[in-house]
C-alpha positions as CSV (number, residue, x, y, z in Angstrom):
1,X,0.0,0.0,0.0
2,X,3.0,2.4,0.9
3,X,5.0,1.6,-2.3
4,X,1.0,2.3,-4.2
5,X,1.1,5.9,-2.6
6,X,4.6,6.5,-3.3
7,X,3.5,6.1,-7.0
8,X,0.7,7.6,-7.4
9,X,2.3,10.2,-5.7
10,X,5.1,10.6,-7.8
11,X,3.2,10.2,-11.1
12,X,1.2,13.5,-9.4
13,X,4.7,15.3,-9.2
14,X,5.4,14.2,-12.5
15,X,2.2,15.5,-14.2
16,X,2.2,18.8,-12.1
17,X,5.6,19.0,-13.2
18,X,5.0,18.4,-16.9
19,X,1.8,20.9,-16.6
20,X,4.0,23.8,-15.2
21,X,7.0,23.3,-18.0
22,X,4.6,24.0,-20.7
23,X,2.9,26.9,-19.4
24,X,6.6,28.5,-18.5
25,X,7.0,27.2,-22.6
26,X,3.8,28.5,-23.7
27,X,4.7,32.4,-21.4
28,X,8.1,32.5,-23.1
29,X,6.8,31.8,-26.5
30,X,4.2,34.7,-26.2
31,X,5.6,36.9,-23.8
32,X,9.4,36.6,-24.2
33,X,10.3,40.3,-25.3
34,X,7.9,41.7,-22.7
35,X,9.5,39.0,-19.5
36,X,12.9,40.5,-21.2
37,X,12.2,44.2,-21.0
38,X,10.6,43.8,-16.8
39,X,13.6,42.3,-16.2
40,X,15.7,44.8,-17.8
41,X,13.7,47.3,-16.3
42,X,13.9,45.9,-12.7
43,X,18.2,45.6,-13.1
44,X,18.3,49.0,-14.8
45,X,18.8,50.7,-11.5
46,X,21.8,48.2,-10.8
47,X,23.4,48.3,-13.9
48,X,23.4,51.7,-15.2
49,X,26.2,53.3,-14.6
50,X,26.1,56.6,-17.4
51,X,23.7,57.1,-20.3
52,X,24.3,56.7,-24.0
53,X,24.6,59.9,-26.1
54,X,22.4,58.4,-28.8
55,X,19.6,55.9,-27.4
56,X,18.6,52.7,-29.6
57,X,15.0,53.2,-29.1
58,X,13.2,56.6,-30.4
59,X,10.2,58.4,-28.4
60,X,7.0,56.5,-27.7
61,X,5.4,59.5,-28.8
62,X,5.3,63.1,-30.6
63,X,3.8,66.1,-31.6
64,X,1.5,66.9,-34.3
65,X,4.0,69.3,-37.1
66,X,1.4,69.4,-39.9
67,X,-1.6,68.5,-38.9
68,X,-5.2,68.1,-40.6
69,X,-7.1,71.2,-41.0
70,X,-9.6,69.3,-39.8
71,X,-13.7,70.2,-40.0
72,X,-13.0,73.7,-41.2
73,X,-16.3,75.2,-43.0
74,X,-14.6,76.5,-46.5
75,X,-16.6,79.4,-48.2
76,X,-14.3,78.9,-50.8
77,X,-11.4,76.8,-52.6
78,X,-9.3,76.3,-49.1
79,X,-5.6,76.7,-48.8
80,X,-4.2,73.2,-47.9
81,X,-0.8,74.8,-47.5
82,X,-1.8,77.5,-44.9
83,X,-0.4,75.7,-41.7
84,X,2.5,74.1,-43.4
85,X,5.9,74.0,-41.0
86,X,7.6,76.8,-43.3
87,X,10.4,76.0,-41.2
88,X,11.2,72.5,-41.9
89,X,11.6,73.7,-45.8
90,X,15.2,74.8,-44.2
91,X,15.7,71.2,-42.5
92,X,14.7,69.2,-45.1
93,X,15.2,69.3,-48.9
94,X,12.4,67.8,-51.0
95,X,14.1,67.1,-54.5
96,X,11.6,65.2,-57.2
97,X,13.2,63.2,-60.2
98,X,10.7,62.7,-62.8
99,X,10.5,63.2,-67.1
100,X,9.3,65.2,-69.7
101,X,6.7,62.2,-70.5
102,X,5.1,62.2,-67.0
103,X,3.6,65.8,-67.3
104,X,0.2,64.9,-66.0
105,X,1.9,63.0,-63.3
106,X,4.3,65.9,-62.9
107,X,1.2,68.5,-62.7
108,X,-1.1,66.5,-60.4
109,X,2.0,65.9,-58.0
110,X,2.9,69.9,-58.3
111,X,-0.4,70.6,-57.3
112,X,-1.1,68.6,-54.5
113,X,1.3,66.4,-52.1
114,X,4.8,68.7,-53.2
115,X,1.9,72.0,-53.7
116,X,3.6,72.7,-50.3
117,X,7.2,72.5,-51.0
118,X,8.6,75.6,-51.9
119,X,11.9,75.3,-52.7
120,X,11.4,71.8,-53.6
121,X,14.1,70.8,-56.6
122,X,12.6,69.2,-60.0
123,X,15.5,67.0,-61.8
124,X,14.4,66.1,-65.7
125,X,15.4,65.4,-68.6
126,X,14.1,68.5,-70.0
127,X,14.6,71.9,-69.0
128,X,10.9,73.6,-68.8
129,X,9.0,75.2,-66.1
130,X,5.6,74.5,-64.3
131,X,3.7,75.9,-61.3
132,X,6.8,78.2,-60.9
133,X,8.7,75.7,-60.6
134,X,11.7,75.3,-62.7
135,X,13.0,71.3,-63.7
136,X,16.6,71.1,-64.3
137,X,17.7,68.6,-67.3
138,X,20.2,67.1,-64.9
139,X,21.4,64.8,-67.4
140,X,23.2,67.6,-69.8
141,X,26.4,67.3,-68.3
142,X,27.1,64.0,-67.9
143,X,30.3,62.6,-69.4
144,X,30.8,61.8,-73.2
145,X,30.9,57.9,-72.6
146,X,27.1,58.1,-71.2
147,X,26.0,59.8,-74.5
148,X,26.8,56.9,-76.5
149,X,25.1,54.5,-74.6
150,X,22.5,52.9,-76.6
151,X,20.1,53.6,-73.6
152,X,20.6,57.4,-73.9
153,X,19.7,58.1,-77.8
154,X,16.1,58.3,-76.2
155,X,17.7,61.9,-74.3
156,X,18.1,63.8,-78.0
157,X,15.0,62.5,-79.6
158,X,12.9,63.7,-76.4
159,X,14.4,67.1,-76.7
160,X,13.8,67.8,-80.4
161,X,10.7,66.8,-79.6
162,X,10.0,68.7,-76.9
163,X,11.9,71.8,-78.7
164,X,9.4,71.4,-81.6
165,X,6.2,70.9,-79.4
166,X,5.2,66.9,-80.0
167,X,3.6,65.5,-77.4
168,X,5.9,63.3,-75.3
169,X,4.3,60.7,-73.4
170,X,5.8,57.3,-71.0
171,X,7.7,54.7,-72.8
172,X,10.1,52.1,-72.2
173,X,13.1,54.1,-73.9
174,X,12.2,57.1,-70.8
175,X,12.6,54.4,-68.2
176,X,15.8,53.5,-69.1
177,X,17.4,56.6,-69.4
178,X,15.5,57.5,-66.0
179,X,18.2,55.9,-64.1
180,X,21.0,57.9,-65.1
181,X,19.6,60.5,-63.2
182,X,20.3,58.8,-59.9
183,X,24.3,59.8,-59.6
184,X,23.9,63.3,-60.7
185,X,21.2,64.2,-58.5
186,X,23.0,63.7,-55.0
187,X,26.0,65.5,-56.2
188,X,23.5,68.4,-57.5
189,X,21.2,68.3,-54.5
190,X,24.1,68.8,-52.4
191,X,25.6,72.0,-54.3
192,X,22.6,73.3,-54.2
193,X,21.7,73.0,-50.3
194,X,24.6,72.0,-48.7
195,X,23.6,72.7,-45.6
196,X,20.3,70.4,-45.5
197,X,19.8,67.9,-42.8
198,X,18.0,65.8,-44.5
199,X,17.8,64.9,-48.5
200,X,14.5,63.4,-49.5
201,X,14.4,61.9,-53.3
202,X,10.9,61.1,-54.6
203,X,9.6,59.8,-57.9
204,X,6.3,61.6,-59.5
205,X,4.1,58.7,-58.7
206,X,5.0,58.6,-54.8
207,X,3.2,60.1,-52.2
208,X,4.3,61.3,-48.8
209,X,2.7,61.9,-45.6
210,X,5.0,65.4,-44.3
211,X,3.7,65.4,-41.0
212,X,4.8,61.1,-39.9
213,X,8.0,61.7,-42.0
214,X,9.0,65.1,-40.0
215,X,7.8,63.5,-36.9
216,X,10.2,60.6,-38.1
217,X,13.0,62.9,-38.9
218,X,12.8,64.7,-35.6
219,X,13.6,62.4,-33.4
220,X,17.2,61.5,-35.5
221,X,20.7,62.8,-35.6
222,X,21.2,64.3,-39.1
223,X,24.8,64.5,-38.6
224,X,24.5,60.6,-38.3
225,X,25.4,58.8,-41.3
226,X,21.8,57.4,-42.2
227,X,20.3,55.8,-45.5
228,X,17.1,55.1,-45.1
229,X,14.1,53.0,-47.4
230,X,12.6,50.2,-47.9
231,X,15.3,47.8,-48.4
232,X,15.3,45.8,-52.0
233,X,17.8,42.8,-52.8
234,X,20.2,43.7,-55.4
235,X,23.6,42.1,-57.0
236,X,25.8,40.1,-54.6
237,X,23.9,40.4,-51.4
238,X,23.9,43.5,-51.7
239,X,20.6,46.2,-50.8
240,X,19.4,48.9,-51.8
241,X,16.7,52.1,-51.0
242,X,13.9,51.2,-53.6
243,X,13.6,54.3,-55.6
244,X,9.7,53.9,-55.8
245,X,9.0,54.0,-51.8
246,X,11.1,57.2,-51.8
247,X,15.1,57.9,-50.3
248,X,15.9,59.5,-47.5
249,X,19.6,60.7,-47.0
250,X,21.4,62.8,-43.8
251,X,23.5,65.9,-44.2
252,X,26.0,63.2,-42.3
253,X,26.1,60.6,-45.5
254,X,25.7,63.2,-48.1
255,X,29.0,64.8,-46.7
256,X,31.3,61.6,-46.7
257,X,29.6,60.7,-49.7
258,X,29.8,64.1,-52.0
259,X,31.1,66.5,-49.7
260,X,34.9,65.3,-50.7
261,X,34.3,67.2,-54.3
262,X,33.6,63.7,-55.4
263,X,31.5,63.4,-59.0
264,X,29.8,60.3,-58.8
265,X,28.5,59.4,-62.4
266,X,32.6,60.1,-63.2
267,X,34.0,57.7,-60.3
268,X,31.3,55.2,-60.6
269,X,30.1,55.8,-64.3
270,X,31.1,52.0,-65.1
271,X,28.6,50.6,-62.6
272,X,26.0,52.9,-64.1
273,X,26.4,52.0,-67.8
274,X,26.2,48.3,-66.7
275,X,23.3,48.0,-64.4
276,X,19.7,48.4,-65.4
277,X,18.7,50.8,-62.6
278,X,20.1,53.5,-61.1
279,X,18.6,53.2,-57.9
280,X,20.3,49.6,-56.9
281,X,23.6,51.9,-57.9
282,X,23.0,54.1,-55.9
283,X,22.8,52.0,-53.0
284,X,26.2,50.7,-54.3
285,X,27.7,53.7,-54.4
286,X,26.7,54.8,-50.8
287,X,28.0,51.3,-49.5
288,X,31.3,51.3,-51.4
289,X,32.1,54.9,-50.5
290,X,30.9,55.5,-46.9
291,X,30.3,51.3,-45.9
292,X,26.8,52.6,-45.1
293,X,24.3,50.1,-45.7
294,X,20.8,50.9,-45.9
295,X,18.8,51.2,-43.3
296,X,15.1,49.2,-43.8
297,X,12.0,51.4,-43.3
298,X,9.3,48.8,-44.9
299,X,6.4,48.8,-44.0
300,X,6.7,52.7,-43.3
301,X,8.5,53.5,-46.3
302,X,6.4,51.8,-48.9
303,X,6.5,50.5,-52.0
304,X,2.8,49.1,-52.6
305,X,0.1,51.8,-54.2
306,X,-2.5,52.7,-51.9
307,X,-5.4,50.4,-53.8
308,X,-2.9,47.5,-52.7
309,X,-2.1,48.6,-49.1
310,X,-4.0,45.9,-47.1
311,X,-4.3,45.1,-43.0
312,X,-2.0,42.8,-42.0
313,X,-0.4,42.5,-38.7
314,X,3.2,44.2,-40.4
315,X,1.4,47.1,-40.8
316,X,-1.0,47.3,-37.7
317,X,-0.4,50.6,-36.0
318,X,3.1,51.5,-38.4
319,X,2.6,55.0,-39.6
320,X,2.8,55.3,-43.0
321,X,5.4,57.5,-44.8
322,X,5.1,56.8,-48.0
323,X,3.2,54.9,-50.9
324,X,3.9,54.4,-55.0
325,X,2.2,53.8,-58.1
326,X,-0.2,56.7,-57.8
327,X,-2.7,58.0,-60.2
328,X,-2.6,61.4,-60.9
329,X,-6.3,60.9,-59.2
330,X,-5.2,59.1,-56.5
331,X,-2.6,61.7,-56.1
332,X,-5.2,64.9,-56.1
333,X,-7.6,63.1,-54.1
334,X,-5.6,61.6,-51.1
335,X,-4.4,65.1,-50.4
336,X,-7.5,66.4,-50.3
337,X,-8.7,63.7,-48.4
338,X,-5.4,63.7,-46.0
339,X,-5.4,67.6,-45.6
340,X,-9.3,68.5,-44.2
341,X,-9.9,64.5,-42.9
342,X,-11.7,64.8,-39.3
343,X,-9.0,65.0,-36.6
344,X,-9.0,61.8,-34.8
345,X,-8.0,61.5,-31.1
346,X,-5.5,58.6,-31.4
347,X,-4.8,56.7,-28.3
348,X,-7.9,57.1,-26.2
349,X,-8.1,55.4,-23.6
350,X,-12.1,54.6,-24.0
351,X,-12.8,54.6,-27.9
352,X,-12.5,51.6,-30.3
353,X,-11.7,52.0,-34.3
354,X,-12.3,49.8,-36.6
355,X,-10.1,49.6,-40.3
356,X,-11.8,52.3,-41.9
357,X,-11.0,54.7,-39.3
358,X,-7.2,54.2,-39.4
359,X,-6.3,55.8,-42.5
360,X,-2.8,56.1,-43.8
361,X,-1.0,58.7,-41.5
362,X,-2.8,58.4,-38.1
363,X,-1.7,55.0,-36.6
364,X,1.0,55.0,-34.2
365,X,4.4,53.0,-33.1
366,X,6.7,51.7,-35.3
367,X,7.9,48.5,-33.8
368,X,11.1,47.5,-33.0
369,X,12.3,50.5,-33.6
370,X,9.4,52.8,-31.7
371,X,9.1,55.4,-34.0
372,X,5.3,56.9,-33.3
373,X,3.2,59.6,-34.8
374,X,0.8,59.2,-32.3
375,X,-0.5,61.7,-30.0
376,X,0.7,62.0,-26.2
377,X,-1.6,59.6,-23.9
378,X,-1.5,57.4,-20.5
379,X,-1.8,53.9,-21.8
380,X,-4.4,52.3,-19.0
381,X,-3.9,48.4,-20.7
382,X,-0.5,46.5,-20.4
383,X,1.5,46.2,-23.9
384,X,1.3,41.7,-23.3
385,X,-2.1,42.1,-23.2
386,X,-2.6,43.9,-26.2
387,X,-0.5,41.6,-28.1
388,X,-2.1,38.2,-26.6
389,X,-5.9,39.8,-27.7
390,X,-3.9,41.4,-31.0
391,X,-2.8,37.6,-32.1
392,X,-5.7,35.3,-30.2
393,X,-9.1,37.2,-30.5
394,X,-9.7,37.1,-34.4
395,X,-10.5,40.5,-34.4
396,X,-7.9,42.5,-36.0
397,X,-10.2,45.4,-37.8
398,X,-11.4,46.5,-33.8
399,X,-9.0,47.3,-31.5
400,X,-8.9,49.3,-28.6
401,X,-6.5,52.4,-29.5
402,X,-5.0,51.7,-26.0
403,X,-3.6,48.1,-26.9
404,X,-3.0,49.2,-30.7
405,X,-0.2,51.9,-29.2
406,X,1.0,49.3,-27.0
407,X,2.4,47.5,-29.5
């Protein structure tokens, strides 16, 4: 009878036992980061001994910079522009590649998401002027050796064209000379505002949300060597910046990269004429000159047009800074829409929003890195239990804001 106890009561150990592994298993699986960062949290006070210049996490939270205009009554055509940050025009230096055959795409993009931009710097392939706004043929003084590229007898015909007044539209010839514009355009962004912090190169068919990306921008060095974009897989492991979900360069690279006098599309002209796109050699360029590789900004940075932008659990509450492919409709119409939307109270404690009320622009957090455009709050649920109703409920498209920015 003794030796029957001892059993049973060891196969009850034994089961308890088992039982208790699996939930400890089961915790770690779901909760390993957030166990990680208590216990960091409850050492910190024992370990720290100074504090890092430049923390590895950003704020949890920021300010509004450009804002909605909100539910404003307008007697007449309303001025989208009239609480733009004129002030960050002297931080950051929009500069928009583009062609003579995009001129609807060039006009609808002048006129809405770059209406703003005042000094913003058009480089073409042919000189001409719209909306005040002058476009620099930046390929006219390339070297000899590019003009005889069988890619680049598409440059002459265009401007006889255009110098007779034929209609130029998109064609295949136009996107390959397109990437020879890449090179050129750093070393002429750079003369012409040396002292920018920030260098942001967008194509006429990509839209970007000013206030998440100055939001973004604030809370980074720009003396920092940074390369930022949505990270593409190029030639011998190498990555690039996708040209189509926009580049984003700091007055740190641009320095070690041009600041030297150094002519790119002379030192590197071989890469160019062998590669099919100038933005993959670009990316080369910056790696082989600075060993700066680029930094990965996908999902914010994005290269999917906004008829494609789905709800996944990538983008969950990731502000958006940029999308492609856009219509000259799409381009008119999400300003419009983006500029006098109703202002949303993000992050409220008591509300719920479903998919439709999180446009592009108004989530919050960026996760790892904890980049936010959302607005100051007191979070009243726990970050876990966000994520465990986030990946066990079902219910993606209604979340409470609380557990959304917890993330």
């Amino acid at each position: 009878m003794v030796h029957l106890l001892g059993s049973r009561r060891t196969r009850y150990y034994i089961i308890v036992s088992v039982v208790l592994a699996l939930w400890l298993l089961l915790l770690l699986l779901l909760f390993g980061n957030e166990l990680g960062e208590l216990q960091g949290a409850l050492l910190k006070p024992l370990l720290e001994v100074s504090v890092p210049q430049h923390p590895e996490t950003y704020n949890d939270s920021t300010f509004p910079i450009f804002p909605s205009l909100g539910e404003t009554k307008f007697s007449a055509e309303p001025d989208l522009c009239s609480n733009f940050p004129l002030e960050w025009l002297e931080k950051v230096q929009v500069v928009l590649k583009t062609g003579v055959g995009q001129g609807d795409k060039n006009e609808a993009h002048l006129t809405s998401v770059t209406s703003c931009i005042r000094n913003i710097i058009v480089f073409s392939d042919v000189p001409e002027r719209r909306h005040d706004r002058e476009f620099i043929d930046i390929l006219e003084g390339l070297p000899e050796s590019y003009l005889q590229h069988p890619d680049f007898s598409v440059y002459h015909k265009q401007r006889t064209a255009y110098d007779s007044g034929e209609p130029i539209g998109l064609s295949n010839e136009g996107w390959k000379l397109d990437r020879f514009k890449f090179l050129p355009m750093i070393n002429e962004a750079y003369n012409m505002r040396p002292n920018a912090s920030w260098y942001v190169f967008l194509e006429a068919d990509v839209y970007m949300f000013w206030d998440n990306l100055f939001r973004f921008l604030n809370q980074i060095n720009e003396q920092e060597m940074h390369y930022f974009g949505s990270a593409t897989a190029g030639s011998h492991g190498r990555w690039f910046a996708y040209g189509g979900a926009g580049i984003i360069v700091s007055q740190g690279l641009m320095k070690s990269l041009v600041g030297d006098g150094t002519v790119l599309s002379e030192k590197y002209q071989e890469w160019m004429l062998a590669d099919c796109c100038g933005d993959a050699v670009l990316g080369y360029v910056i790696l082989d000159k600075t060993g700066v590789k680029v930094e990965d900004l996908y999902p914010m940075l994005s290269g999917d047009s906004l008829e494609a932008l789905g709800v996944s659990e990538q983008r969950w509450c990731n502000p958006v800074l940029s999308l492609h492919r856009m219509t000259t409709d799409s381009l008119r119409s999400l300003w419009y829409w983006e500029r006098t939307r109703r202002a949303q109270k993000v992050c409220s404690s008591s509300s719920t929003v479903t998919q439709a009320d999180v446009p592009p622009g108004t989530t919050s957090i960026f996760n790892p890195s904890r980049v936010s455009t959302a607005s100051p709050t007191k979070y009243t649920v726990p970050r876990f239990l966000g994520q465990f109703i986030r990946r066990f409920s079902g219910k993606r498209e209604s979340l409470l804001i609380d557990m959304c920015a917890g993330v």
